[in-house]
C-alpha positions in Angstrom: 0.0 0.0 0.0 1.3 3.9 -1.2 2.3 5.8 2.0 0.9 8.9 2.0 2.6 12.6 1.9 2.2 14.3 4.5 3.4 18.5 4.6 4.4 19.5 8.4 2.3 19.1 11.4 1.0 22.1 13.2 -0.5 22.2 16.9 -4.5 23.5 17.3 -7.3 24.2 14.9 -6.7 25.2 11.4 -9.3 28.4 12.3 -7.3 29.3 14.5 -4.0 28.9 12.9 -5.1 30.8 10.3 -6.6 33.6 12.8 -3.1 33.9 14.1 -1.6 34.0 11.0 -3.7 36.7 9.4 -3.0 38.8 12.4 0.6 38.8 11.8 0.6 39.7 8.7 -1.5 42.7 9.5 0.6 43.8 12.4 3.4 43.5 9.7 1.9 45.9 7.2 0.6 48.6 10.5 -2.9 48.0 9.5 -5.3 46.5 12.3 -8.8 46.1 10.8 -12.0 46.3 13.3 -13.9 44.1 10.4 -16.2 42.2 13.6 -14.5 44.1 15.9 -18.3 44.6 18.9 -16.6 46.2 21.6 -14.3 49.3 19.7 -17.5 50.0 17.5 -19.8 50.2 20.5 -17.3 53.0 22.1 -17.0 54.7 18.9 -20.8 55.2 18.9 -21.1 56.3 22.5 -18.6 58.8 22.2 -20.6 59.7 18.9 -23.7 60.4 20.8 -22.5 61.9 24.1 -20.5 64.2 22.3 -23.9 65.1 19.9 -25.8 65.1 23.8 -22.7 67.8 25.3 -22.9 70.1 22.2 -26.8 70.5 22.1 -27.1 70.4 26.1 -24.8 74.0 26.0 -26.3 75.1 23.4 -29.4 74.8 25.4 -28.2 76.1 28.2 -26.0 78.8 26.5 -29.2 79.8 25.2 -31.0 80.4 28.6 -28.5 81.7 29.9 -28.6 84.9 27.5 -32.1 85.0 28.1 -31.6 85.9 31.9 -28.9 87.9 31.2 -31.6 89.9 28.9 -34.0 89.9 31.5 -31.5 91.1 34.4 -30.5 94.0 31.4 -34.1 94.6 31.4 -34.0 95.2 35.1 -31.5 97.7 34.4 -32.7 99.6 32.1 -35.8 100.0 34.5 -33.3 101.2 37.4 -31.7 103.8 34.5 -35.6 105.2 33.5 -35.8 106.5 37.2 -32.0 107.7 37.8 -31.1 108.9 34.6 -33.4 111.9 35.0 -32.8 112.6 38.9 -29.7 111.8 39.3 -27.4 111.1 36.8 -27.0 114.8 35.2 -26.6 115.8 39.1 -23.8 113.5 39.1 -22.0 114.9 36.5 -22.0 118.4 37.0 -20.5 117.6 40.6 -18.0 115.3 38.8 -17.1 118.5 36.9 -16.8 120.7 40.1 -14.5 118.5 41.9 -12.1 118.3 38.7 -12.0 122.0 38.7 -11.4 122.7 42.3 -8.6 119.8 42.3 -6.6 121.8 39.5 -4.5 124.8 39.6 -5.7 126.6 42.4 -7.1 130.0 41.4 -7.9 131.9 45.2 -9.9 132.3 47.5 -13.5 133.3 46.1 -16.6 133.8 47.8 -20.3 135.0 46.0 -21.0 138.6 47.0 -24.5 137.1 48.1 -23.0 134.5 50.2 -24.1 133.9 54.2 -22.7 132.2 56.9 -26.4 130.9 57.5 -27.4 129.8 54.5 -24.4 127.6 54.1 -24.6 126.0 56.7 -28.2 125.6 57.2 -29.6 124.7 53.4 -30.0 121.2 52.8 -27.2 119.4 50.9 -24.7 117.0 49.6 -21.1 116.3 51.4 -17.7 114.8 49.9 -14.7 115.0 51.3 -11.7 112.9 49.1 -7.9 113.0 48.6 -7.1 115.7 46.0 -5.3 113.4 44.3 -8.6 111.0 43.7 -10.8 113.6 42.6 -9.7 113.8 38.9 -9.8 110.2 37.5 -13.6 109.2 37.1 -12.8 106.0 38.4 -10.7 107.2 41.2 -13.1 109.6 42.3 -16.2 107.2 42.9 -14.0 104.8 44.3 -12.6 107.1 46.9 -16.5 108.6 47.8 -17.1 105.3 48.8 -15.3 105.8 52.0 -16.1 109.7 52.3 -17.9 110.0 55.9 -19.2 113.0 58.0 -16.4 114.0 59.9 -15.7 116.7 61.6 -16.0 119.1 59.4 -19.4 118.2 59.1 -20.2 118.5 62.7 -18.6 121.9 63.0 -19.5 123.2 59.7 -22.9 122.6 59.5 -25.9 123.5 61.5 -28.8 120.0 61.2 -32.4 121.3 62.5 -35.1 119.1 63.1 -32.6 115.8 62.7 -34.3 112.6 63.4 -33.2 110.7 67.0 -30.6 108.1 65.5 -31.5 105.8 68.7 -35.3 105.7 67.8 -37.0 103.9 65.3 -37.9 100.2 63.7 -34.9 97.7 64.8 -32.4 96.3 62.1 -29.7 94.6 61.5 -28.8 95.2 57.7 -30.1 97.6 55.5 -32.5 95.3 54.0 -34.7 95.2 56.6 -35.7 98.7 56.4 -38.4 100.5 54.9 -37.0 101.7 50.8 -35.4 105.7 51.9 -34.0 104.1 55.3 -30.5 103.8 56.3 -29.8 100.9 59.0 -27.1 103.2 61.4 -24.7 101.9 64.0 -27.6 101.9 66.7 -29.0 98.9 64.4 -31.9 101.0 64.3 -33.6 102.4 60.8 -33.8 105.8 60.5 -33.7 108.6 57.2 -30.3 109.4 56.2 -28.7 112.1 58.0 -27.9 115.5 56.2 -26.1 116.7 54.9 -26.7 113.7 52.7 -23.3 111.5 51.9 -22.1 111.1 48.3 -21.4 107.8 48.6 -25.1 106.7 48.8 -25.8 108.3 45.2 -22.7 106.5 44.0 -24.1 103.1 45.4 -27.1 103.3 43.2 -25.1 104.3 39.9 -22.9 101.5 40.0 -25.4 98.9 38.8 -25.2 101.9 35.8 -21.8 101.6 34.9 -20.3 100.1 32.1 -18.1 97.8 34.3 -20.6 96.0 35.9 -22.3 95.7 32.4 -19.4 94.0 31.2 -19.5 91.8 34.6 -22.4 90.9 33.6 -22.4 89.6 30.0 -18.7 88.1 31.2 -20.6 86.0 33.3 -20.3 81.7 32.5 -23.1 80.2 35.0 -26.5 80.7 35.9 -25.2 81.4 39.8 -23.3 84.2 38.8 -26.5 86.3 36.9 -28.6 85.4 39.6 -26.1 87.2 42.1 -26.1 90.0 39.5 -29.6 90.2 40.2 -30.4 90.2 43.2 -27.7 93.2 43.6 -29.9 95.1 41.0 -33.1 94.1 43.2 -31.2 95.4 46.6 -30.2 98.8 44.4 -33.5 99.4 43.3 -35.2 98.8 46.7 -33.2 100.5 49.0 -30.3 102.9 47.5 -32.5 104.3 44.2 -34.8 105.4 46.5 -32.4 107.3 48.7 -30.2 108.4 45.7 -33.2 110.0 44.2 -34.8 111.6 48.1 -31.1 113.1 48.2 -31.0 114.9 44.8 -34.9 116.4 45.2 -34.3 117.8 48.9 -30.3 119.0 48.5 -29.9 122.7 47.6 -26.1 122.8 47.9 -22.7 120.3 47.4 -19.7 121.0 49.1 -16.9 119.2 48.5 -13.8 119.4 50.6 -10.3 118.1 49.3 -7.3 117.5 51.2 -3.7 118.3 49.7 -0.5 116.5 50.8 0.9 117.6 54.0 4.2 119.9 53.4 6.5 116.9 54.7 4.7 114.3 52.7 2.3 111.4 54.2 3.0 110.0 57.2 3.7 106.7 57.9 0.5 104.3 58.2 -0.1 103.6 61.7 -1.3 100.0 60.9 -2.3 97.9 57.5 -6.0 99.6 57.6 -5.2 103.3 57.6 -6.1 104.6 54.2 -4.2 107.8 52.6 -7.3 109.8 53.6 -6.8 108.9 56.9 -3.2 110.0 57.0 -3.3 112.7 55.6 -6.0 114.7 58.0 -4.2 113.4 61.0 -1.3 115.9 60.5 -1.5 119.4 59.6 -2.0 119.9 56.0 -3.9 122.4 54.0 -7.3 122.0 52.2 -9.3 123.2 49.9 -13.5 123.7 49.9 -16.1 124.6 47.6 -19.6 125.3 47.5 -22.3 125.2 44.4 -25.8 125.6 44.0 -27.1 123.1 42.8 -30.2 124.8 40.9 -28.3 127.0 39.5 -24.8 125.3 39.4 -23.3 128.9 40.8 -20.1 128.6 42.9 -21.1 130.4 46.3 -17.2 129.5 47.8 -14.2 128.5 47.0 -11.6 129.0 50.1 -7.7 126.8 50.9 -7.9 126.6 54.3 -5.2 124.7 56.8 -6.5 122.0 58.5 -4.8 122.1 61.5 -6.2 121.4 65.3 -5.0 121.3 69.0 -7.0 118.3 70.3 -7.4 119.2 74.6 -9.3 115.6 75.6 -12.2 116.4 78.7 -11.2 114.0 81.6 -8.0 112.0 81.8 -6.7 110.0 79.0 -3.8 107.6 80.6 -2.6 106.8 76.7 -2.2 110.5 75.9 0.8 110.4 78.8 2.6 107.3 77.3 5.0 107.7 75.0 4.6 107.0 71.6 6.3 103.5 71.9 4.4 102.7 74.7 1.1 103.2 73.4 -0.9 100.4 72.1 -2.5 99.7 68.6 -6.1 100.2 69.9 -4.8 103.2 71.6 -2.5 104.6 68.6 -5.6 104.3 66.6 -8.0 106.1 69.0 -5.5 109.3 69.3 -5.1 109.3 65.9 -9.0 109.2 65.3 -9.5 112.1 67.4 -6.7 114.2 66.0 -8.3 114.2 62.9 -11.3 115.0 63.8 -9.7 117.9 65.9 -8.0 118.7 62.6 -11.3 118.8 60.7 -13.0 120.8 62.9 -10.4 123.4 62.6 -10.7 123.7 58.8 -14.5 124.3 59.6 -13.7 127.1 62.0 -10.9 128.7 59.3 -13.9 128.4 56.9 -16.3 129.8 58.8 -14.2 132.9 60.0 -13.1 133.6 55.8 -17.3 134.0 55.5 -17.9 136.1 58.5 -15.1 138.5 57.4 -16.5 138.5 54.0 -19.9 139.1 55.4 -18.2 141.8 58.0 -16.6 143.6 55.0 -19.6 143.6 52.8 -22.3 145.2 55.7 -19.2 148.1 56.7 -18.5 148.9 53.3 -15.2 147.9 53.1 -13.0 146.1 51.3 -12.0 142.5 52.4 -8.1 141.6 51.8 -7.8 139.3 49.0 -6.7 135.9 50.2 -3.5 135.4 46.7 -3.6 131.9 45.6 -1.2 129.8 47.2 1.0 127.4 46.0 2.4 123.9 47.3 0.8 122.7 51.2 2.4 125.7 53.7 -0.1 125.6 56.4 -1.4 129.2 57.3 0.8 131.1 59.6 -2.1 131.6 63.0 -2.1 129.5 65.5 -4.2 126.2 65.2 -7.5 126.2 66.4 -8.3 124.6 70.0 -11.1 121.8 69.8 -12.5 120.0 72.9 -13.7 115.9 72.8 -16.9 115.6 72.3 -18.7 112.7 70.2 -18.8 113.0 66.1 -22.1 111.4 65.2 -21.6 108.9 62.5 -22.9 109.3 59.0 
């Protein structure tokens, strides 16, 4: 019997011999095919679809997004109907003043009409900022946010018929009072004391300004808009209302603006003393203007040193340490009251250029012209003497 020819034996099924095989030989040529390939295929499709799901879920969400943002600018153009004819042309005529009593310095000049009494008693509008912030837009708001009424305030003007700041409806934030309210250190709601702060118009025009617009639309979550609107809803409850109460009933603005001290700034007492603060602690000279508003006349323009002998009622132990020996709290508190000892002082050197003005005027003679003065001499009489006594807050 013929023996028959067998080729060379190989191990396993021919299926998958040739399996194997035909793997190789793709490997070799860097081609891998996924011919029957289930698992790749079903990963390619689910990254197919959830990537189809992500796009048209932001687009979605993109798209209601805009749609509060447009309702929130809605909002805002609501708050802009009521303060763009109250308050906003106010603004910018006072804007205007303080630029112009910030630059070169022109003299002393007071309205021939002008009264002790009717400056101080009329209704109006306070700021008091570092000359150098009063140019700059930007620089100018910022610094009336931290404007208060000082000393010069409470020695300057004369408030009739103020409300009692310890009586009235309990708060503890401004939102719990009635829209016109201010919630004061007594946590106790009560109208806003005159004359009326800058600072509060400035609160209600900055949901106007083009940087919180820009906020706004730069805003990537539905969080952030809604934090955007409740601001706009806390503006237009409680500071519109105020801002617009302040502009009807003030007759005057007067703006006070302190110049370097002739040895420069001091050194900061501590990390929270701002240059405003430094500045009316030490002598220094100032400058102060008055305008109508109606008829946007300037009743005053005097540059007046601020500079004050503080004499505390009762014994102080701190004021006998020395300086070294003082602590923080008690650095900060003699420093408090020297500026408002300071303050006061520019009041009285104010009031005294209008009673001599007035004095002049009624005896027919003619006042000495005060030359404008250059660089931050303080004037050469002697500073003026202030007693403690208690600064009401604004």
């Amino acid at each position: 019997m013929a023996e028959v020819e067998r080729g060379p034996s190989r191990r396993g099924l021919p299926s998958l011999n040739q399996a194997r095989a035909e793997r190789r030989s793709a490997l070799r040529r860097g081609v891998y095919p996924l011919r029957d390939q289930g698992a790749p295929r079903f990963w390619l499709w689910t990254g197919v679809i959830l990537s189809t799901f992500g796009v048209g879920y932001w687009k979605v969400t993109q798209g209601q997004l805009e749609s509060r943002k447009a309702e929130v600018m809605a909002k805002q153009r609501a708050v802009a109907s009521v303060l763009a004819p109250e308050v906003v042309p106010h603004m910018d005529r006072i804007e205007a003043w303080v630029a112009d009593l910030a630059g070169p310095y022109e003299g002393d000049r007071m309205d021939a009409g002008v009264a002790l009494e009717k400056v101080q008693e009329r209704p109006g509008i306070y700021l008091r900022v570092h000359i150098e912030s009063a140019k700059p837009e930007k620089a100018l708001r910022h610094a009336a946010s931290s404007s208060l009424l000082d000393g010069f305030v409470a020695c300057m003007f004369v408030r009739r018929r103020e409300a009692d700041p310890r009586a009235g409806p309990a708060c503890k934030a401004l939102t719990d009072c009635e829209p016109g309210l201010l919630c004061n250190e007594y946590n106790v709601c009560v109208p806003p004391p005159r004359p009326y702060n800058l600072r509060l118009a400035y609160g209600a025009l900055r949901v106007l300004s083009t940087d919180w617009t820009d906020e706004l639309h730069e805003a990537t979550n539905e969080l952030k808009v809604r934090a955007f609107e409740r601001e706009l809803d806390h503006v237009s409850r409680n500071d519109v209302p105020i801002a617009v109460k302040m502009m009807d009933g003030a007759e005057v603005f007067t703006a006070v603006l302190d110049e370097n001290p002739k040895d420069g700034l001091p050194e900061k007492l501590d990390g929270y003393e701002t240059v405003e603060e430094r500045v009316q602690r030490v002598p220094h000279m100032a400058r102060v203007g008055v305008w109508e508003l109606g008829s946007g006349r300037q009743l005053l323009r005097v540059r007046a040193p601020a500079e004050g002998r503080f004499i505390p009622v009762g014994e102080q132990r701190s004021l006998h340490l020395a300086s070294g020996d003082r602590t923080e709290d008690q650095q900060r508190s003699i420093a408090a009251q020297q500026r408002q000892a300071n303050s006061c002082a520019l009041a009285t050197a104010v009031k005294a250029r209008i009673a001599a003005r007035a004095a002049a005027a009624s005896s027919g003679t003619t006042p000495v012209p005060v030359p404008a003065a250059s660089g931050s001499t303080p004037s050469p009489d002697p500073p003026a003497t202030v007693s403690a006594a208690p600064i009401p807050a604004p």
